[in-house]
LOVO-835464 format. One record per atom (N, C-alpha, C, O): residue number from 1; residue in one letter; atom name; x, y, z. Coordinates in pm, whole numbers. Layout:
+-----+---+----+--------+--------+--------+
|   k | r |  a |      X |      Y |      Z |
+-----+---+----+--------+--------+--------+
| NUM | A | CA |      X |      Y |      Z |
...
+-----+---+----+--------+--------+--------+
This chain:
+-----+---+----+--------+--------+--------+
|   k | r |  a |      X |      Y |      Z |
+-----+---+----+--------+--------+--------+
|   1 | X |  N |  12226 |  16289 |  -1291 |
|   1 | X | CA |  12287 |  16311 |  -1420 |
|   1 | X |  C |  12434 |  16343 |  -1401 |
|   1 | X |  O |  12461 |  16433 |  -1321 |
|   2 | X |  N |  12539 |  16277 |  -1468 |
|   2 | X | CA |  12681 |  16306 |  -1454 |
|   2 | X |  C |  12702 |  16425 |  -1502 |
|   2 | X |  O |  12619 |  16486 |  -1569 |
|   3 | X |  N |  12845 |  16478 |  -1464 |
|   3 | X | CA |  12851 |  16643 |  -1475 |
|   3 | X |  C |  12988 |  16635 |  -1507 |
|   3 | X |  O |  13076 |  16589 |  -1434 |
|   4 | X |  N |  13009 |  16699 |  -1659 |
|   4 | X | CA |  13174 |  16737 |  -1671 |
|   4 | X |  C |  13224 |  16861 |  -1604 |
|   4 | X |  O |  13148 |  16958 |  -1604 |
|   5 | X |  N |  13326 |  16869 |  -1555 |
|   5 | X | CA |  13405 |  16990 |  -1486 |
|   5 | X |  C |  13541 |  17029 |  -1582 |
|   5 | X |  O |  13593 |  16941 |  -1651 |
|   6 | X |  N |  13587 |  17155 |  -1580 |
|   6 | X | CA |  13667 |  17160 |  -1676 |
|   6 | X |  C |  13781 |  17280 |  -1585 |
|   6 | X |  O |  13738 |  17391 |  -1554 |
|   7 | X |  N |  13870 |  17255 |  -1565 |
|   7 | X | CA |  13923 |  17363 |  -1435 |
|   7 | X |  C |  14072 |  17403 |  -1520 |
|   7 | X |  O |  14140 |  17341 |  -1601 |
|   8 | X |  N |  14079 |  17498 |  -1476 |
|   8 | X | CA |  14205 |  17554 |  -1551 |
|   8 | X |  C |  14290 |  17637 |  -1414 |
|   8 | X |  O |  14261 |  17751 |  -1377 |
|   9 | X |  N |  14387 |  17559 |  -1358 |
|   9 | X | CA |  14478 |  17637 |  -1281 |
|   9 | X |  C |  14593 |  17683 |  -1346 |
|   9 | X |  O |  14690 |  17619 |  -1388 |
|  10 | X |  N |  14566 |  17825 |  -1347 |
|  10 | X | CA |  14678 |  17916 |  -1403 |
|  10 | X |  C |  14772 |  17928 |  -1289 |
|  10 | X |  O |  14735 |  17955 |  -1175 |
|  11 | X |  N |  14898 |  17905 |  -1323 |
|  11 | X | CA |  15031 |  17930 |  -1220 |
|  11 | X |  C |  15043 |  17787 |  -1127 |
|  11 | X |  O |  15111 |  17769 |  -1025 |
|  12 | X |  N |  14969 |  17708 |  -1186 |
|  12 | X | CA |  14999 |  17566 |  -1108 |
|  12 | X |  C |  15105 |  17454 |  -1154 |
|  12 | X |  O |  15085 |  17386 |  -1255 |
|  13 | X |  N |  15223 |  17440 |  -1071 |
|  13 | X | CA |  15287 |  17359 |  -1178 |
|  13 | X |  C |  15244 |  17194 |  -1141 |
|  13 | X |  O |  15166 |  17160 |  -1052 |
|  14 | X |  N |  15294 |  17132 |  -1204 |
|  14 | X | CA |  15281 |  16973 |  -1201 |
|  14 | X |  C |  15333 |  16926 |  -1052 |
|  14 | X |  O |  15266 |  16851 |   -982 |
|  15 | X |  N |  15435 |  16967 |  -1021 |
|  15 | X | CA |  15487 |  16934 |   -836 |
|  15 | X |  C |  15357 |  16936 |   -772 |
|  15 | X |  O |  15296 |  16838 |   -729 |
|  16 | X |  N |  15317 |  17071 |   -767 |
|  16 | X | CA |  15223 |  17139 |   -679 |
|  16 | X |  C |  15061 |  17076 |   -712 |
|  16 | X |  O |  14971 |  17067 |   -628 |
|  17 | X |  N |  15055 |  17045 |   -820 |
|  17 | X | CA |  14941 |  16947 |   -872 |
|  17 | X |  C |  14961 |  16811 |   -805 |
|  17 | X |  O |  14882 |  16765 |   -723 |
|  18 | X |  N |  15034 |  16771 |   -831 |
|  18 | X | CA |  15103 |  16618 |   -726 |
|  18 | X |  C |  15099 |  16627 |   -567 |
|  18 | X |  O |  15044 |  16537 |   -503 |
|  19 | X |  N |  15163 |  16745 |   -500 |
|  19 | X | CA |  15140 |  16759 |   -390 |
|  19 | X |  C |  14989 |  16750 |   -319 |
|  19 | X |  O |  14962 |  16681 |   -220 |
|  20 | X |  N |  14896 |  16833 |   -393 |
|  20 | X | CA |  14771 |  16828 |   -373 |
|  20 | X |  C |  14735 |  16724 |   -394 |
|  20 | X |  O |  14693 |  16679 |   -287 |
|  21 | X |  N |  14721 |  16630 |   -493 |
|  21 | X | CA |  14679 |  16485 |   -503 |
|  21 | X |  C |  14723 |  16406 |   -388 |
|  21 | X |  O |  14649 |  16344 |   -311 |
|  22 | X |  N |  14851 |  16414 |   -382 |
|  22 | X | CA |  14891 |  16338 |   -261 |
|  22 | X |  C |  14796 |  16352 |   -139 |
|  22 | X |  O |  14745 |  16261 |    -74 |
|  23 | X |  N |  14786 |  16473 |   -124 |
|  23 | X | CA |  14704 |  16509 |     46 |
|  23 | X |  C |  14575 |  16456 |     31 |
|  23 | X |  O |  14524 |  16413 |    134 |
|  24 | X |  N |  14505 |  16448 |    -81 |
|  24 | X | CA |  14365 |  16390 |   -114 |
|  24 | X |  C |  14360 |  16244 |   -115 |
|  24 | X |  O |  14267 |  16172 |    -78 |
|  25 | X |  N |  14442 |  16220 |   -148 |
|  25 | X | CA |  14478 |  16047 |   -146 |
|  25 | X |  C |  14493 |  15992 |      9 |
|  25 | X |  O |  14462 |  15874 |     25 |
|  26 | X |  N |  14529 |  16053 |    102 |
|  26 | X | CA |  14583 |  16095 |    224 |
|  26 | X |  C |  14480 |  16048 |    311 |
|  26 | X |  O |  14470 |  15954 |    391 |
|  27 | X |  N |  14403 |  16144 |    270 |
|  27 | X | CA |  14283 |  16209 |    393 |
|  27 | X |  C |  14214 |  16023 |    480 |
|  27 | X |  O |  14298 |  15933 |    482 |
|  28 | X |  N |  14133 |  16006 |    514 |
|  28 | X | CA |  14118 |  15876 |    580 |
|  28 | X |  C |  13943 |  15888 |    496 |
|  28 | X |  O |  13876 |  15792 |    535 |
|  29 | X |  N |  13889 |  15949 |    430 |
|  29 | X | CA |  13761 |  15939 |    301 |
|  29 | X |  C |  13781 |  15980 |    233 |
|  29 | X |  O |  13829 |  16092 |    218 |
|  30 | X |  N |  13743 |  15882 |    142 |
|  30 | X | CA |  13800 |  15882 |    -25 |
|  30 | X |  C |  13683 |  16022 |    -94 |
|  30 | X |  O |  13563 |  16016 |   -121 |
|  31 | X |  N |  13798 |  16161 |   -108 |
|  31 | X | CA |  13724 |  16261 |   -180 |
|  31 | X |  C |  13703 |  16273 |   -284 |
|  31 | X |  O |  13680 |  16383 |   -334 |
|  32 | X |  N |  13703 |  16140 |   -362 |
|  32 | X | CA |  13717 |  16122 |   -526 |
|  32 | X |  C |  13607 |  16061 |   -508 |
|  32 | X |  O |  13592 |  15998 |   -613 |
|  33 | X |  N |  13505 |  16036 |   -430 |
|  33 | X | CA |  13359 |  15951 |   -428 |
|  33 | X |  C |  13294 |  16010 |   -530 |
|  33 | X |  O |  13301 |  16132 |   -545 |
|  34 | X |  N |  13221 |  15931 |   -613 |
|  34 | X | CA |  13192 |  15964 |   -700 |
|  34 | X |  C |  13245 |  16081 |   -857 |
|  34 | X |  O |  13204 |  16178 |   -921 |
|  35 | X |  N |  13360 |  15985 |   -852 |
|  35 | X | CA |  13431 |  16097 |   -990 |
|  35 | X |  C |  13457 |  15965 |  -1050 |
|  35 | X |  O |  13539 |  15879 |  -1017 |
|  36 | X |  N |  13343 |  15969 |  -1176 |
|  36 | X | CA |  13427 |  15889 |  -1312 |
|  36 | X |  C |  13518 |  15847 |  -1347 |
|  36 | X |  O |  13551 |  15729 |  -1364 |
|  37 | X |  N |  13572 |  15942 |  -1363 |
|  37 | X | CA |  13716 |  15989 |  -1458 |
|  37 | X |  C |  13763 |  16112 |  -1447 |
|  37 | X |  O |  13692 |  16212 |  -1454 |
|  38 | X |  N |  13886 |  16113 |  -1428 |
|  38 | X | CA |  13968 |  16223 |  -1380 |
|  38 | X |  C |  14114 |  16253 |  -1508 |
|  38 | X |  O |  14154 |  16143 |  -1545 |
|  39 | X |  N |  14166 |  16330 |  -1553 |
|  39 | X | CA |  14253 |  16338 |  -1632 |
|  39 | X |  C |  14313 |  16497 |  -1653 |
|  39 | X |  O |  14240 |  16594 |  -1673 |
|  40 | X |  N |  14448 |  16502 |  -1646 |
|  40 | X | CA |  14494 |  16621 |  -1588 |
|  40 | X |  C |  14606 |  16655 |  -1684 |
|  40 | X |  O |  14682 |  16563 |  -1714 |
|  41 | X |  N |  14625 |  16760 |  -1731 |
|  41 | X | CA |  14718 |  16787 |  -1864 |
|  41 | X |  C |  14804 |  16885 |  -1755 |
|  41 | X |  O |  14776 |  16896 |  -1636 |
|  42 | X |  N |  14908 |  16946 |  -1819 |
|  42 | X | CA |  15044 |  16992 |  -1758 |
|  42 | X |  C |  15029 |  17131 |  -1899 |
|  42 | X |  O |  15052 |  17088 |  -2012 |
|  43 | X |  N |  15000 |  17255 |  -1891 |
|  43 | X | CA |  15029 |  17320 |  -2056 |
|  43 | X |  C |  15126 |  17402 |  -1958 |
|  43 | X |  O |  15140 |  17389 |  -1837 |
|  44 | X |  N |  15209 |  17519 |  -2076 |
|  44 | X | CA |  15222 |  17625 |  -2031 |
|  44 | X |  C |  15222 |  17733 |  -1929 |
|  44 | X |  O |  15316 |  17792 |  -1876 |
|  45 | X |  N |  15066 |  17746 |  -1913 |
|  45 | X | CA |  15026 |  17883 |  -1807 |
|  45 | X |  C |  15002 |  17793 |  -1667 |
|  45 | X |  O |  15002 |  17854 |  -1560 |
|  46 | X |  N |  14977 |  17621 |  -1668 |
|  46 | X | CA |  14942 |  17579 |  -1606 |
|  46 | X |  C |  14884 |  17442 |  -1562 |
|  46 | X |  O |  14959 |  17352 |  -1600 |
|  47 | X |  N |  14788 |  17402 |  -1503 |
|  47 | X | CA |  14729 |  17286 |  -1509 |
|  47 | X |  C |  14602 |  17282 |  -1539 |
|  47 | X |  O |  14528 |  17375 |  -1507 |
|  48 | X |  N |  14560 |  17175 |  -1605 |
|  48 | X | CA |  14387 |  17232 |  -1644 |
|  48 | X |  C |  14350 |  17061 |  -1640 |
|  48 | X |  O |  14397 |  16965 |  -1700 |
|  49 | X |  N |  14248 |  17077 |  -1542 |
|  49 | X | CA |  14155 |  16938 |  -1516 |
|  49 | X |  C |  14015 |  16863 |  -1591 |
|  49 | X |  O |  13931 |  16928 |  -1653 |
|  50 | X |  N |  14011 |  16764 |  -1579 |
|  50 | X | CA |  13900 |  16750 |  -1674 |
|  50 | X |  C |  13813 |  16574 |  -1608 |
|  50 | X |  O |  13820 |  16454 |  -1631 |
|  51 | X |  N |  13755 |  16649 |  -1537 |
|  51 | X | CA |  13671 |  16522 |  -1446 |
|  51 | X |  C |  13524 |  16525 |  -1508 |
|  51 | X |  O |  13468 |  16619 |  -1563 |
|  52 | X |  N |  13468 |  16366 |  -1479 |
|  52 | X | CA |  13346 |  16341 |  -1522 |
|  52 | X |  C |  13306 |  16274 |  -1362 |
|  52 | X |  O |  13366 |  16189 |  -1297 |
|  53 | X |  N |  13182 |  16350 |  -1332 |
|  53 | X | CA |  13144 |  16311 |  -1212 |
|  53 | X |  C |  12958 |  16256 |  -1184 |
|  53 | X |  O |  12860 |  16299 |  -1244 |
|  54 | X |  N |  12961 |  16190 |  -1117 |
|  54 | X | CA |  12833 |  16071 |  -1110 |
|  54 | X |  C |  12701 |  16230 |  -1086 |
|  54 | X |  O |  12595 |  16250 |  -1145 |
|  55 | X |  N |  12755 |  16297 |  -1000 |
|  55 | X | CA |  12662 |  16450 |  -1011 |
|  55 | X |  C |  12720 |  16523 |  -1004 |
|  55 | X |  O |  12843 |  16522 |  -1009 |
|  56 | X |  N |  12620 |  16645 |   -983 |
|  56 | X | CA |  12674 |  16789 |   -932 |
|  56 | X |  C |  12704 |  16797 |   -763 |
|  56 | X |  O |  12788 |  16877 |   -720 |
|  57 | X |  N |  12639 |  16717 |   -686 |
|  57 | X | CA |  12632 |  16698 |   -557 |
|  57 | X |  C |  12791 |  16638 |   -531 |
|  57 | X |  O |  12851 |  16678 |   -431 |
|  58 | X |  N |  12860 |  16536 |   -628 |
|  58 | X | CA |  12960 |  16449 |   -605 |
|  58 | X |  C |  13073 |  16575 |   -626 |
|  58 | X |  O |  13169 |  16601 |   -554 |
|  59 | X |  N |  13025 |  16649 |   -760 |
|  59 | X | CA |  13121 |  16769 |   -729 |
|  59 | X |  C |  13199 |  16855 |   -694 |
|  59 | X |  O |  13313 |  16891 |   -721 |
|  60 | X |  N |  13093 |  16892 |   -608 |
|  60 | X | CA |  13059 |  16982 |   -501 |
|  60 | X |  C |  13122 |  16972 |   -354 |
|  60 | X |  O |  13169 |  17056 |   -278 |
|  61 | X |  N |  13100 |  16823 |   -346 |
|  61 | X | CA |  13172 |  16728 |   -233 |
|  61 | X |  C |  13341 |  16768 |   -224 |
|  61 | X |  O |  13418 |  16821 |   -143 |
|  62 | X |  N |  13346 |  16709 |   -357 |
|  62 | X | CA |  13523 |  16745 |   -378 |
|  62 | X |  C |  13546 |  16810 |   -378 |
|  62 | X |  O |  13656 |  16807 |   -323 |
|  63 | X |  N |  13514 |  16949 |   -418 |
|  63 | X | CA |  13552 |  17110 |   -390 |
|  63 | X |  C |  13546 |  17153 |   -278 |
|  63 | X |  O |  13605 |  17260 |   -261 |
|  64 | X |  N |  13499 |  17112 |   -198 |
|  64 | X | CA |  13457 |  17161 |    -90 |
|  64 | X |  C |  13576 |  17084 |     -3 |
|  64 | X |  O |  13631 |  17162 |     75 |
|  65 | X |  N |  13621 |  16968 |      0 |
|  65 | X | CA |  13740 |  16902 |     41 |
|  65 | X |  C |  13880 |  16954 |     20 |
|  65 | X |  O |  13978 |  16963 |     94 |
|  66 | X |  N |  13850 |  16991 |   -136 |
|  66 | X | CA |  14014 |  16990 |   -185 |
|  66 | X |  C |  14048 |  17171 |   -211 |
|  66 | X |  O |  14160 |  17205 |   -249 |
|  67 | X |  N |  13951 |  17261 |   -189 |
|  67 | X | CA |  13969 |  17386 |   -232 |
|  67 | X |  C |  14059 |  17429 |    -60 |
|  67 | X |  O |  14176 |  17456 |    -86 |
|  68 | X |  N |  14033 |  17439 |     81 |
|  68 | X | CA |  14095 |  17421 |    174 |
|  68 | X |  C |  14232 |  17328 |    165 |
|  68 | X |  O |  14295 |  17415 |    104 |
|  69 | X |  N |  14275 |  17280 |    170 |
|  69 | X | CA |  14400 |  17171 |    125 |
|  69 | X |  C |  14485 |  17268 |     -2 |
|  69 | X |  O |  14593 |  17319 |     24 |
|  70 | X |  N |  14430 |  17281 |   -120 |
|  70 | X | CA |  14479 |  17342 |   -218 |
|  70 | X |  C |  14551 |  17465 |   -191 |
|  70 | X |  O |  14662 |  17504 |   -227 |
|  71 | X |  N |  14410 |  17547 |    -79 |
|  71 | X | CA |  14477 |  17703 |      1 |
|  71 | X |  C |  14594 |  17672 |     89 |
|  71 | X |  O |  14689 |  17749 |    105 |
|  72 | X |  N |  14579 |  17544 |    151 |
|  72 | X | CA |  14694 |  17544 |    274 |
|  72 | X |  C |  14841 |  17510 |    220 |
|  72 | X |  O |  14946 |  17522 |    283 |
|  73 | X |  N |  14820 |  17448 |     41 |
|  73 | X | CA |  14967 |  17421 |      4 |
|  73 | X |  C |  15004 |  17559 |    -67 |
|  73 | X |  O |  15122 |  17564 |   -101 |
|  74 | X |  N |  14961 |  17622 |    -83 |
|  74 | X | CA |  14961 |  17768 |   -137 |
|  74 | X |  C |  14952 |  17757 |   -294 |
|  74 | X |  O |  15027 |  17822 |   -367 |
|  75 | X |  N |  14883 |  17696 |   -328 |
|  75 | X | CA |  14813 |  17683 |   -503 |
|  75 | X |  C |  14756 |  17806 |   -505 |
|  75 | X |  O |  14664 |  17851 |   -437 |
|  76 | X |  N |  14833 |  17863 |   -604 |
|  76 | X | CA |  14759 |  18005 |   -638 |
|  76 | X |  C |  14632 |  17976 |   -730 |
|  76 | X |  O |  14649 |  17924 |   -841 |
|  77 | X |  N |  14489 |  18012 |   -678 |
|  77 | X | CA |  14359 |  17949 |   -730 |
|  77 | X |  C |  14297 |  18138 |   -770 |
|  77 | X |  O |  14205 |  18202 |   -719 |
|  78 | X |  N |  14385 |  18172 |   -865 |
|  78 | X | CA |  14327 |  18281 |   -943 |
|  78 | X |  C |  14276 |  18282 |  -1069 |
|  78 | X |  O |  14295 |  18378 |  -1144 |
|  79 | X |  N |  14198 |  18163 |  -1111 |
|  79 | X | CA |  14176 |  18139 |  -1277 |
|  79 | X |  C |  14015 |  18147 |  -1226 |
|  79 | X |  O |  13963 |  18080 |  -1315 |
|  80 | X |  N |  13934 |  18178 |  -1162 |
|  80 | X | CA |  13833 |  18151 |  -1137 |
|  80 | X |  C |  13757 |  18015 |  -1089 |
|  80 | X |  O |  13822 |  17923 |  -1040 |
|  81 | X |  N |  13594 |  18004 |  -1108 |
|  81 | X | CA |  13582 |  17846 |  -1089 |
|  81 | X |  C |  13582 |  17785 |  -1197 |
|  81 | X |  O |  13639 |  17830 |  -1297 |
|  82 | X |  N |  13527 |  17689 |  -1196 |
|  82 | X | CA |  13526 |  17560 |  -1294 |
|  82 | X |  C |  13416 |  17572 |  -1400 |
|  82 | X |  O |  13304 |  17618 |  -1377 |
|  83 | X |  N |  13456 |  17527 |  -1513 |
|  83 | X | CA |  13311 |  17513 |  -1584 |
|  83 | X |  C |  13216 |  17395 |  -1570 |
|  83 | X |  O |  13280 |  17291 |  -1591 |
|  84 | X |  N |  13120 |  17376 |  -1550 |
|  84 | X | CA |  13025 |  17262 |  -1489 |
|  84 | X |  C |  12921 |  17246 |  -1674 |
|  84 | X |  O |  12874 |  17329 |  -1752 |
|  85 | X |  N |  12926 |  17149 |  -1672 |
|  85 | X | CA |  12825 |  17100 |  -1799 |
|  85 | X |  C |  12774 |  17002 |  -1754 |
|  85 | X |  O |  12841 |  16924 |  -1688 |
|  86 | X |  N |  12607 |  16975 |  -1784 |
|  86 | X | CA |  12554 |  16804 |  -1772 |
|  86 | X |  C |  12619 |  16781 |  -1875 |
|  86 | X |  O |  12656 |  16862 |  -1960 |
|  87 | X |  N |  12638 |  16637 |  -1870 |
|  87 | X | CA |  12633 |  16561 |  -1965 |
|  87 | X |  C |  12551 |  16516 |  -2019 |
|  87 | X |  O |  12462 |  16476 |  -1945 |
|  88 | X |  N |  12532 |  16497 |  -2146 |
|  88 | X | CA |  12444 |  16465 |  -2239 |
|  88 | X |  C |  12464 |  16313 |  -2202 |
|  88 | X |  O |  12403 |  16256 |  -2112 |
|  89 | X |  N |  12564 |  16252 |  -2291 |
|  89 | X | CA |  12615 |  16115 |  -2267 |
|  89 | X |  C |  12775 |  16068 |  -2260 |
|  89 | X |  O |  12858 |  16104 |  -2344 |
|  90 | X |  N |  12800 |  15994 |  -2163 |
|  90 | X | CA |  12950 |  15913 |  -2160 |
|  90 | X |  C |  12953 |  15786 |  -2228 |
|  90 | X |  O |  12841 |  15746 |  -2258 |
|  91 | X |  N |  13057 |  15703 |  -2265 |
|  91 | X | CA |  13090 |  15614 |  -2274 |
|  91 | X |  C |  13197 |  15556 |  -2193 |
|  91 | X |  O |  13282 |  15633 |  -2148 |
|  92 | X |  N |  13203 |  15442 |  -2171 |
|  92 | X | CA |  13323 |  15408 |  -2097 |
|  92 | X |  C |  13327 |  15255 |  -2109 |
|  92 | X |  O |  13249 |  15173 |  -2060 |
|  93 | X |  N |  13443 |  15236 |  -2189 |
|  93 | X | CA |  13475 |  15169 |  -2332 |
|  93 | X |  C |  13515 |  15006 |  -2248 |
|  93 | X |  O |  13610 |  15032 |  -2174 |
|  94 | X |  N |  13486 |  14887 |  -2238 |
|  94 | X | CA |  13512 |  14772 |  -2176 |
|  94 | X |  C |  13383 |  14759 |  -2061 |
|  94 | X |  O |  13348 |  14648 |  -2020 |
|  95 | X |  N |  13326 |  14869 |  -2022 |
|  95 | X | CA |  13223 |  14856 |  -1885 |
|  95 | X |  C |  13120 |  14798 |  -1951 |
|  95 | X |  O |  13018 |  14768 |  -1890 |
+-----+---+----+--------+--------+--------+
């Protein structure tokens, strides 16, 4: 069952959001295996993410990749974790 994630990095700016993407893009296995859809807003306090992922396992995968990487660029990761929801249902509009 696909799983929305909903992440809110407080004190993250858009550079430092980019930097981290970059290193994930990087790596020599693709840590986006299994992520839907990915879409990333820029507010105020911060950055806040919003991925749809094939599971909770595919998740899990990526956190576990990108939370190390995130610590080593010094992303301050004080907003807590993520909110995890099944999904009921997606669409994905031309597929």
């Amino acid at each position: 069952m696909a799983i929305f994630v909903h992440a809110t990095l407080s004190g993250v700016t858009a550079d430092q959001y980019d930097a981290l993407h970059r290193e994930l893009q990087a790596l020599p296995e693709d840590p986006f295996a299994g992520c839907l859809s990915q879409v990333c807003t820029v507010t105020r306090s911060g950055v806040e993410l919003f991925d749809l992922w094939e599971s909770p396992e595919a998740a899990e995968r990526f956190g576990a990749v990108m939370l190390p990487i995130a610590e080593k660029l010094g992303l301050p990761m004080t907003s807590g974790p993520p909110k995890m929801s099944q999904t009921h249902r997606y669409r994905v509009p031309g597929a």
